[in-house]
SESE-258796 format. One record per residue: x, y, z of N, C-alpha, C, O in turn; residue number from 1. Coordinates in steps of 0.02 Angstrom, whole numbers, plus 50000, padded with zeros to 5 digits. Example, Ala and Ser with C-alpha at 12.3 -4.5 7.8 and 13.67 -1.06 7.14 Angstrom:
BEGIN
@n.xx=50660 | n.yy=49716 | n.zz=50390 | ca.xx=50615 | ca.yy=49775 | ca.zz=50390 | c.xx=50660 | c.yy=49835 | c.zz=50390 | o.xx=50712 | o.yy=49834 | o.zz=50423 | num=1;
@n.xx=50642 | n.yy=49888 | n.zz=50354 | ca.xx=50684 | ca.yy=49947 | ca.zz=50357 | c.xx=50645 | c.yy=50002 | c.zz=50394 | o.xx=50670 | o.yy=50057 | o.zz=50402 | num=2;
***
This chain:
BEGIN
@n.xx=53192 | n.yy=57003 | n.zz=56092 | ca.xx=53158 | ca.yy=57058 | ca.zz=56058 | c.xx=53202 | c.yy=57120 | c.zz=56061 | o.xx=53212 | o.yy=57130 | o.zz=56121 | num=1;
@n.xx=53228 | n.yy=57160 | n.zz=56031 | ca.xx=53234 | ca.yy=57194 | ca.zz=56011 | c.xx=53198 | c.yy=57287 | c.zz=56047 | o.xx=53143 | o.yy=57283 | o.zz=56073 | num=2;
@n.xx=53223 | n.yy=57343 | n.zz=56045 | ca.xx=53185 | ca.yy=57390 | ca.zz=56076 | c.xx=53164 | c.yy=57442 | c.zz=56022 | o.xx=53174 | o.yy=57502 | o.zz=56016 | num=3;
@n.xx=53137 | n.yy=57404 | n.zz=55990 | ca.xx=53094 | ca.yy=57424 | ca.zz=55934 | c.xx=53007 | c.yy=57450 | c.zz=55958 | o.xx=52969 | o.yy=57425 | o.zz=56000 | num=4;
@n.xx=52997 | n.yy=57502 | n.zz=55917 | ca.xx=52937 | ca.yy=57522 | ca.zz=55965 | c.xx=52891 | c.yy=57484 | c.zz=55913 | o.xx=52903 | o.yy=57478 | o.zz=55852 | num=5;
@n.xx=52827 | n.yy=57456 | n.zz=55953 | ca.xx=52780 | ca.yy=57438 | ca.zz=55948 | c.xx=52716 | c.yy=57433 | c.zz=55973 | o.xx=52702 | o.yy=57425 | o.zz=56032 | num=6;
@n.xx=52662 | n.yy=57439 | n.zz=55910 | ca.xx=52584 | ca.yy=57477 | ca.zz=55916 | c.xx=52547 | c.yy=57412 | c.zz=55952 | o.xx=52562 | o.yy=57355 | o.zz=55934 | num=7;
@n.xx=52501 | n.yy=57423 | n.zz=56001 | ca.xx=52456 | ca.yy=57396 | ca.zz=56025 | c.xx=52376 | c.yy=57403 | c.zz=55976 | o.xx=52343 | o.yy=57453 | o.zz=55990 | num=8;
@n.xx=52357 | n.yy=57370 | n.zz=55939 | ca.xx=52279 | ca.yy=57374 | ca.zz=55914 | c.xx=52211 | c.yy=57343 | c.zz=55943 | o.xx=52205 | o.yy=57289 | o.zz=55972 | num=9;
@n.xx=52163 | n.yy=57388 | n.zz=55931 | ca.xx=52128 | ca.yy=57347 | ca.zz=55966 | c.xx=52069 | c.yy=57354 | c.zz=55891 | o.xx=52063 | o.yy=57401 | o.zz=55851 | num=10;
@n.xx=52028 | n.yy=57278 | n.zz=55893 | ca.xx=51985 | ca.yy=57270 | ca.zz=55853 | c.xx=51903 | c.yy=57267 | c.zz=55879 | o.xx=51886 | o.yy=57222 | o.zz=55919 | num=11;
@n.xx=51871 | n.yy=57301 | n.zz=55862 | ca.xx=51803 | ca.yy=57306 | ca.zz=55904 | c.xx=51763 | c.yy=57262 | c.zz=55856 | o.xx=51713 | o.yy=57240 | o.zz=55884 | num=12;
@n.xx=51768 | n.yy=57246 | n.zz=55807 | ca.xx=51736 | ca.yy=57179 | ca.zz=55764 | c.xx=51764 | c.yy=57150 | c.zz=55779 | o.xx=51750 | o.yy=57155 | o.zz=55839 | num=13;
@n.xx=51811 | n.yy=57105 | n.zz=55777 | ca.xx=51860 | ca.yy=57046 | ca.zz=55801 | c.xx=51836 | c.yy=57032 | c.zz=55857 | o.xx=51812 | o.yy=56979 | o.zz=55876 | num=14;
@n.xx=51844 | n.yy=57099 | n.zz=55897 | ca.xx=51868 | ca.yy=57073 | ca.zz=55974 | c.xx=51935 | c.yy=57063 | c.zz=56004 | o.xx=51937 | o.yy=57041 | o.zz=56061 | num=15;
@n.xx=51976 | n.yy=57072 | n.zz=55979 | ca.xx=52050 | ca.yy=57070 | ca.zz=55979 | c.xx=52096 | c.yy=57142 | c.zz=55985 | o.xx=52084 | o.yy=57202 | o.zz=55980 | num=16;
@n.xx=52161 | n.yy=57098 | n.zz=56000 | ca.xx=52221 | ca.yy=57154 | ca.zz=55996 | c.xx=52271 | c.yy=57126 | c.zz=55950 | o.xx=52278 | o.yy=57065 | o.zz=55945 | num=17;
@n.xx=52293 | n.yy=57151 | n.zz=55929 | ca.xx=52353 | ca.yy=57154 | ca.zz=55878 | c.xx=52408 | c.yy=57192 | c.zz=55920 | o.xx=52395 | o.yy=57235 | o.zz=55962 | num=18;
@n.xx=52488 | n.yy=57163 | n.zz=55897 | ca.xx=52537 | ca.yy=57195 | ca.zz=55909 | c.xx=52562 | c.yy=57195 | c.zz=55839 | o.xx=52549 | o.yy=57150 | o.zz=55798 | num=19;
@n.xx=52604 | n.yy=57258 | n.zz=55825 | ca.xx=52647 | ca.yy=57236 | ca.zz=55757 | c.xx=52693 | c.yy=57297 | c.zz=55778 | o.xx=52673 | o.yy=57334 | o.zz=55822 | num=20;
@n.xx=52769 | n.yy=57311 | n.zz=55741 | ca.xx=52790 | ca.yy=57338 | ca.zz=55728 | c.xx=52766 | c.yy=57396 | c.zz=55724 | o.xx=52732 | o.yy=57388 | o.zz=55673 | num=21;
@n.xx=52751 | n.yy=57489 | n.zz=55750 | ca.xx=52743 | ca.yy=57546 | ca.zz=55729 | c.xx=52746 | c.yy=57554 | c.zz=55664 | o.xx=52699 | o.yy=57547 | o.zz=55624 | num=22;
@n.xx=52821 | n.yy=57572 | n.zz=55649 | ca.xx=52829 | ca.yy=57576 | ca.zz=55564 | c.xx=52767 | c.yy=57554 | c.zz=55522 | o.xx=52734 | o.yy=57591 | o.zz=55485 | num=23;
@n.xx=52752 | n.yy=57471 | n.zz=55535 | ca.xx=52708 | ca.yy=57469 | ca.zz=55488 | c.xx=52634 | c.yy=57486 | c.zz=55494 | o.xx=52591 | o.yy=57488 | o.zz=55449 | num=24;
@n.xx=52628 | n.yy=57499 | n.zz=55569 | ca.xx=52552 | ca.yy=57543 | ca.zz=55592 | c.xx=52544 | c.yy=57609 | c.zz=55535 | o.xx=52503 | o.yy=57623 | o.zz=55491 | num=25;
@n.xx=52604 | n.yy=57640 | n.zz=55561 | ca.xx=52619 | ca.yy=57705 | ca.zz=55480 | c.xx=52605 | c.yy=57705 | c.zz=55440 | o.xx=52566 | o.yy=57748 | o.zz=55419 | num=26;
@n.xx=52630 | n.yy=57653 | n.zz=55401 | ca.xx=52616 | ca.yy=57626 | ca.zz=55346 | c.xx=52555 | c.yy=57615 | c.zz=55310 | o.xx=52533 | o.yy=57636 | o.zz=55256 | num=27;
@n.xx=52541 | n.yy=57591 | n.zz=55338 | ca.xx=52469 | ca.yy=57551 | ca.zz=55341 | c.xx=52414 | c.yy=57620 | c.zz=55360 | o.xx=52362 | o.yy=57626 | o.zz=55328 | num=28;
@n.xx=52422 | n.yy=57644 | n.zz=55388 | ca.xx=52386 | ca.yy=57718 | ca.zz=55371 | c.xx=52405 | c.yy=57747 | c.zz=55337 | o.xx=52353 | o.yy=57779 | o.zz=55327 | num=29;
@n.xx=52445 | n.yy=57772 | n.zz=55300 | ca.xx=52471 | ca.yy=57807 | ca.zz=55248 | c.xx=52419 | c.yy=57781 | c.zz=55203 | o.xx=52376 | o.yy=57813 | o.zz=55172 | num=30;
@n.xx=52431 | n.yy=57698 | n.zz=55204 | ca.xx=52393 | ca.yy=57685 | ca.zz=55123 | c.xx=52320 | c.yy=57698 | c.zz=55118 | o.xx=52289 | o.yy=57732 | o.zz=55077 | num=31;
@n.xx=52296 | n.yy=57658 | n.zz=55177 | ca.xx=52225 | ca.yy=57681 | ca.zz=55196 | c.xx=52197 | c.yy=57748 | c.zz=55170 | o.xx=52147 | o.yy=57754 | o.zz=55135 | num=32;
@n.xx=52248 | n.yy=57809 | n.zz=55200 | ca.xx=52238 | ca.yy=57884 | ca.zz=55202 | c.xx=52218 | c.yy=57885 | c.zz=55104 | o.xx=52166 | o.yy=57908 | o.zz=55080 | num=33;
@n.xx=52265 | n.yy=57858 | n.zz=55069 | ca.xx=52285 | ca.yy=57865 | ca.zz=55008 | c.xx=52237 | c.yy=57844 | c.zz=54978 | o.xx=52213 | o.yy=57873 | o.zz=54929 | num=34;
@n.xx=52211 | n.yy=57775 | n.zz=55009 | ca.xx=52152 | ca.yy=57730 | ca.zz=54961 | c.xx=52083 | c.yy=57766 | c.zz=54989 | o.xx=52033 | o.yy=57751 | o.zz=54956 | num=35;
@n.xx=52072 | n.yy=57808 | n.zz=55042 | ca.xx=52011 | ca.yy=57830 | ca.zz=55072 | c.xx=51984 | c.yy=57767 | c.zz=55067 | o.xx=51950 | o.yy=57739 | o.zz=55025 | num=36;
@n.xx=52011 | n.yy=57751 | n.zz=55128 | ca.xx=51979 | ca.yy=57685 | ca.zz=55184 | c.xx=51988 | c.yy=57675 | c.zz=55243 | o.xx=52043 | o.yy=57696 | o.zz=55261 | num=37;
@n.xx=51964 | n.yy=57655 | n.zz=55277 | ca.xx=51981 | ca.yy=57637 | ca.zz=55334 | c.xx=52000 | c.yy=57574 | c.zz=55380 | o.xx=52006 | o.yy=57524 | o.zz=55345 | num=38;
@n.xx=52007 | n.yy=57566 | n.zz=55425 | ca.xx=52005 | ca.yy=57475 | ca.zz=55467 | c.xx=51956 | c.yy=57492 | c.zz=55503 | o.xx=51914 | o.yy=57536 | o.zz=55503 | num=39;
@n.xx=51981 | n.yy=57413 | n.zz=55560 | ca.xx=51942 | ca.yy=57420 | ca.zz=55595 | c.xx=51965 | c.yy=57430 | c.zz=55664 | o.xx=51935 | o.yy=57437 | o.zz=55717 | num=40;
@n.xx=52061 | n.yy=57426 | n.zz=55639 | ca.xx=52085 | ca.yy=57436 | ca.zz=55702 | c.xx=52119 | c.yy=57501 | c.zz=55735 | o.xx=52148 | o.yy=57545 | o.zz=55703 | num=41;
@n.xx=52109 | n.yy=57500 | n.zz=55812 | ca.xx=52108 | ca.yy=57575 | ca.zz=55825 | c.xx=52182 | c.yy=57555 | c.zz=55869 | o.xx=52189 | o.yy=57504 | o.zz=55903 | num=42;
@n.xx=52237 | n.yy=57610 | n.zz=55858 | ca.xx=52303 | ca.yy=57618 | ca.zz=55886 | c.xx=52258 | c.yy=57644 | c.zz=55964 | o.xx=52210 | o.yy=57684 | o.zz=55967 | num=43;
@n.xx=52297 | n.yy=57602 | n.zz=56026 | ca.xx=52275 | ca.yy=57609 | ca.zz=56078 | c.xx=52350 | c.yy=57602 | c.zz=56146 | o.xx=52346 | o.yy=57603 | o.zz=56208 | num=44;
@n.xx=52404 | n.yy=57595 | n.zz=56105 | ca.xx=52463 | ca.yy=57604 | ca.zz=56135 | c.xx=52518 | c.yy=57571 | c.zz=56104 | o.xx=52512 | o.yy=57529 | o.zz=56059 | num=45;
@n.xx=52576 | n.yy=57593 | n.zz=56130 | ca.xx=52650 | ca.yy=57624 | ca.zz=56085 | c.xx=52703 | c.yy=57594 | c.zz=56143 | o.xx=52699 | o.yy=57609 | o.zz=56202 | num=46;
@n.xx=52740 | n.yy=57559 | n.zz=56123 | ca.xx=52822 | ca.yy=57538 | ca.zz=56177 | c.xx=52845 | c.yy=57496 | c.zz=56151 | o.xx=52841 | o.yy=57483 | o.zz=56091 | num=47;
@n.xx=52880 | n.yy=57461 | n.zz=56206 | ca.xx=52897 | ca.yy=57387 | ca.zz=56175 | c.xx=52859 | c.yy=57335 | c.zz=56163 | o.xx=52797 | o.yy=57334 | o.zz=56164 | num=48;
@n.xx=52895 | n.yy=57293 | n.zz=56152 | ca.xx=52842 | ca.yy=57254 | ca.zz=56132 | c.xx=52821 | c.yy=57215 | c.zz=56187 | o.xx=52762 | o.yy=57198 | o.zz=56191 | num=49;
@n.xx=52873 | n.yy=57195 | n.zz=56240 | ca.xx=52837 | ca.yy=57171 | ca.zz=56300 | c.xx=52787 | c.yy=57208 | c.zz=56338 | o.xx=52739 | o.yy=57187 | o.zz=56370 | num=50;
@n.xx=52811 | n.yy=57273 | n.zz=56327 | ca.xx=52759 | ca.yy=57322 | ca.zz=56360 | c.xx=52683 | c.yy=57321 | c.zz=56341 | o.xx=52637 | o.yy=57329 | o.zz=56381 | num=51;
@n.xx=52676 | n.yy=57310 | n.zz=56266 | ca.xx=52614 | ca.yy=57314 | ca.zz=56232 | c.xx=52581 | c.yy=57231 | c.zz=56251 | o.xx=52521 | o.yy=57218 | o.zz=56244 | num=52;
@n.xx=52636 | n.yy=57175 | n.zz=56280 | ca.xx=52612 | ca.yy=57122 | ca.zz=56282 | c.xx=52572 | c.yy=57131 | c.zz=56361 | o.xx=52514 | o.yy=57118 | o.zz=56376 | num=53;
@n.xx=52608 | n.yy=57149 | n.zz=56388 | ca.xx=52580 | ca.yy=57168 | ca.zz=56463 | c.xx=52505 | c.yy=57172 | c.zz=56452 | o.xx=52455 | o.yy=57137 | o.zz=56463 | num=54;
@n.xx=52527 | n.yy=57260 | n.zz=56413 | ca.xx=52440 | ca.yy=57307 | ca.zz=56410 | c.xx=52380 | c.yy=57258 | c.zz=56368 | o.xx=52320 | o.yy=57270 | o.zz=56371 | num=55;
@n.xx=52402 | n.yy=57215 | n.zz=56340 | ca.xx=52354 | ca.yy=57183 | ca.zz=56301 | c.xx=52327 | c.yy=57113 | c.zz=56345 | o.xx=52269 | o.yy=57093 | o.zz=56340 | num=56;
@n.xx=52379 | n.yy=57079 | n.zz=56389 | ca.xx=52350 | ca.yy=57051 | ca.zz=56448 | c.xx=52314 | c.yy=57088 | c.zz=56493 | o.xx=52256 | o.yy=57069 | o.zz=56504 | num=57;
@n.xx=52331 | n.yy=57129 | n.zz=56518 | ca.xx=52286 | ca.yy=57195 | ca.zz=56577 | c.xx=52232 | c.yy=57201 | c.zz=56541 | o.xx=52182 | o.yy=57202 | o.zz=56577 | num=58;
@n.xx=52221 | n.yy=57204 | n.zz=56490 | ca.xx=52152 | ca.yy=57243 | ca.zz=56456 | c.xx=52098 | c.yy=57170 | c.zz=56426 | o.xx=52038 | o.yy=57159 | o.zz=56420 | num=59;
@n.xx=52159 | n.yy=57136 | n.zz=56414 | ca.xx=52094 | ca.yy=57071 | ca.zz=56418 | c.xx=52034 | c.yy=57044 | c.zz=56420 | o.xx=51991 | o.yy=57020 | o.zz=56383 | num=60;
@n.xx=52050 | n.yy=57060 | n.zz=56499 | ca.xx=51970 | ca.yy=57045 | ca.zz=56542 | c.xx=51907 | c.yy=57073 | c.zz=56513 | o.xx=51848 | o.yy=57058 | o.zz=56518 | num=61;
@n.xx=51948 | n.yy=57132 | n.zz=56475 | ca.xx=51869 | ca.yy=57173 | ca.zz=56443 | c.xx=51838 | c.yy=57150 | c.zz=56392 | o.xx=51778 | o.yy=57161 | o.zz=56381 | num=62;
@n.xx=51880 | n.yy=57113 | n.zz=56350 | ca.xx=51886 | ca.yy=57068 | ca.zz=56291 | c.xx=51817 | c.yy=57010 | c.zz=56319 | o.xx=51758 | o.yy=57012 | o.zz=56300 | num=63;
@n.xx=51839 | n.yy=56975 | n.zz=56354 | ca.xx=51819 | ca.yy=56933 | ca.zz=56370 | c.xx=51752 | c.yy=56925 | c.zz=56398 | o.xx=51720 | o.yy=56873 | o.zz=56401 | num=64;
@n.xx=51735 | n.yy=56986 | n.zz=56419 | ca.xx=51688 | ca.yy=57015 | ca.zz=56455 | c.xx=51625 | c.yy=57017 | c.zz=56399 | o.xx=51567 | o.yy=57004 | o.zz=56415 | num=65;
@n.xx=51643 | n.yy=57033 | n.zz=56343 | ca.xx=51633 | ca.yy=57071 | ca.zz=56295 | c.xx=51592 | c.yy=57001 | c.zz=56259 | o.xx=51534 | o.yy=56997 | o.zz=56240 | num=66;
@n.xx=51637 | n.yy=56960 | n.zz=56260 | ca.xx=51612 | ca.yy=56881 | ca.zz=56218 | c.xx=51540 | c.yy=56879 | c.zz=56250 | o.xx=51491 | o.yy=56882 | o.zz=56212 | num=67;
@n.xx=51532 | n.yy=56873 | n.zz=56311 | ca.xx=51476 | ca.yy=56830 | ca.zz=56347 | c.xx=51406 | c.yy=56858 | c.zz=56355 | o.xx=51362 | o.yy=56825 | o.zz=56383 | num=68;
***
């Protein structure tokens, strides 16, 4: 991987996290901003990408919590 920064998402319908690329977090709000719309996912942290893999294991449990 690369030290490319990358967004942590979190989905409160899903239930999930997403990692992707920043840039296209940007992006992807820009258009949103443009189309007046929104998601459903909320930017909840920024690094690498192992870093965001970490925070999205650590935060998990809440996920999971969440199912039952």
């Amino acid at each position: 991987m690369s030290a490319e920064t990358y967004s942590l998402l979190w989905s409160k319908k899903s239930n999930c996290f997403h990692i992707e690329p920043l840039d296209d977090t940007v992006s992807k709000g820009i258009g949103f901003m443009y189309e007046n719309k929104t998601n459903d996912y909320l930017l909840i942290g920024y690094g690498t990408y192992e870093a965001m893999s970490r925070n999205a294991d650590r935060l998990r449990p809440i996920l999971i919590e969440r199912e039952e």
